[in-house]
C-alpha positions in Angstrom: 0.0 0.0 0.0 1.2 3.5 -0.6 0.0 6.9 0.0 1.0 10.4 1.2 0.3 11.7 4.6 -0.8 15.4 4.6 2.5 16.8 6.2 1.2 18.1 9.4 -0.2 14.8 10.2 2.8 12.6 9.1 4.4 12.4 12.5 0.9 11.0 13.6 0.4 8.2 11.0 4.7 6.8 11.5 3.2 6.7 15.1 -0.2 4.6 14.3 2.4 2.5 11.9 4.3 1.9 14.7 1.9 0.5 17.0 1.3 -2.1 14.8 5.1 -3.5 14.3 4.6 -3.3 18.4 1.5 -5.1 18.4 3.3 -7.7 15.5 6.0 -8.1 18.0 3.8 -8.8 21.0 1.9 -11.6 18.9 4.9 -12.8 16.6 2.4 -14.5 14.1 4.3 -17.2 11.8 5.3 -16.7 8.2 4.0 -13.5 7.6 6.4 -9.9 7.1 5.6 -6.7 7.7 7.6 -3.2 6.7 7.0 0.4 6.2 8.7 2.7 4.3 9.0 6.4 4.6 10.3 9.5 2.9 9.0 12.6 4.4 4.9 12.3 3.6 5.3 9.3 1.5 4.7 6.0 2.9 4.8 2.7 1.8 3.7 -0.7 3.6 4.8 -4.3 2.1 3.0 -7.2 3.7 4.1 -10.8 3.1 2.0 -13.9 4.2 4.2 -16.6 2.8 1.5 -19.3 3.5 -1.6 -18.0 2.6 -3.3 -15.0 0.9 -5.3 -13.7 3.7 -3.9 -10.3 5.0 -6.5 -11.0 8.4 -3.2 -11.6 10.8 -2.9 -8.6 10.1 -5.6 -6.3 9.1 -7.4 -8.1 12.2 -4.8 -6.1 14.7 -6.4 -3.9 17.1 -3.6 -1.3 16.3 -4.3 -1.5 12.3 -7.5 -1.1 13.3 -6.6 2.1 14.9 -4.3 2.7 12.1 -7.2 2.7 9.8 -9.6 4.7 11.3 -9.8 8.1 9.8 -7.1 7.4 7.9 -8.5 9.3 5.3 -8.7 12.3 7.2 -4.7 11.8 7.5 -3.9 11.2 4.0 -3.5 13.6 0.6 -6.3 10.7 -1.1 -6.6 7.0 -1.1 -4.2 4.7 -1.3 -2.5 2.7 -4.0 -3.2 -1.2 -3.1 -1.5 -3.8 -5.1 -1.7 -7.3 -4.4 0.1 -9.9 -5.9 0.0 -14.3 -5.2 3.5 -15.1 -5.7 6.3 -17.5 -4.0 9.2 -15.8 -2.2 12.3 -16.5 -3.6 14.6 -15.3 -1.6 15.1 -12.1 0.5 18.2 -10.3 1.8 18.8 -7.0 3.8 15.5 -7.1 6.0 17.3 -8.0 9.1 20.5 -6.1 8.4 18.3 -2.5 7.8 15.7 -3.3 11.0 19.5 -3.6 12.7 20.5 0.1 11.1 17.4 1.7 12.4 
């Protein structure tokens, strides 16, 4: 998903994002990935379920729920949603930049 956060309201929707990589962490629900991406009012979030093609482990979270709500109060306009059913491969970095941060 990806969208622009007006800017005076960017600070608040990093901070909703964050609750849910807290509440992810809490949980720790198998064979799923989760990541946002920032710079300045852009944002983009790449979900991974490598078993199924639900996104409800999730989009079920209390704190996306949060995270949703009004959320198009907070943003410039709706988001860009692409959704793909395809095998991982392989994957490198993840760790190494959630270590940077």
């Amino acid at each position: 998903m990806r969208y622009t956060a007006k800017p005076d309201r960017a600070g608040e929707n990093e901070a909703l994002s964050r609750a849910v990589f807290a509440e992810l962490r809490a949980k720790t629900p198998g064979h799923i990935g989760y990541a946002l991406f920032r710079d300045g009012a852009d944002f983009l979030h790449l979900f991974v379920n490598l078993r199924d093609e639900d996104a409800g482990l999730l989009t079920d979270l209390d704190s996306f729920k949060a995270f949703g709500k009004d959320s198009q109060d907070r943003w410039v306009a709706p988001p860009e949603v692409s959704r793909f059913n395809m095998q991982l491969v392989d994957s490198y970095g993840f760790e190494a930049a959630m270590a940077a941060a």
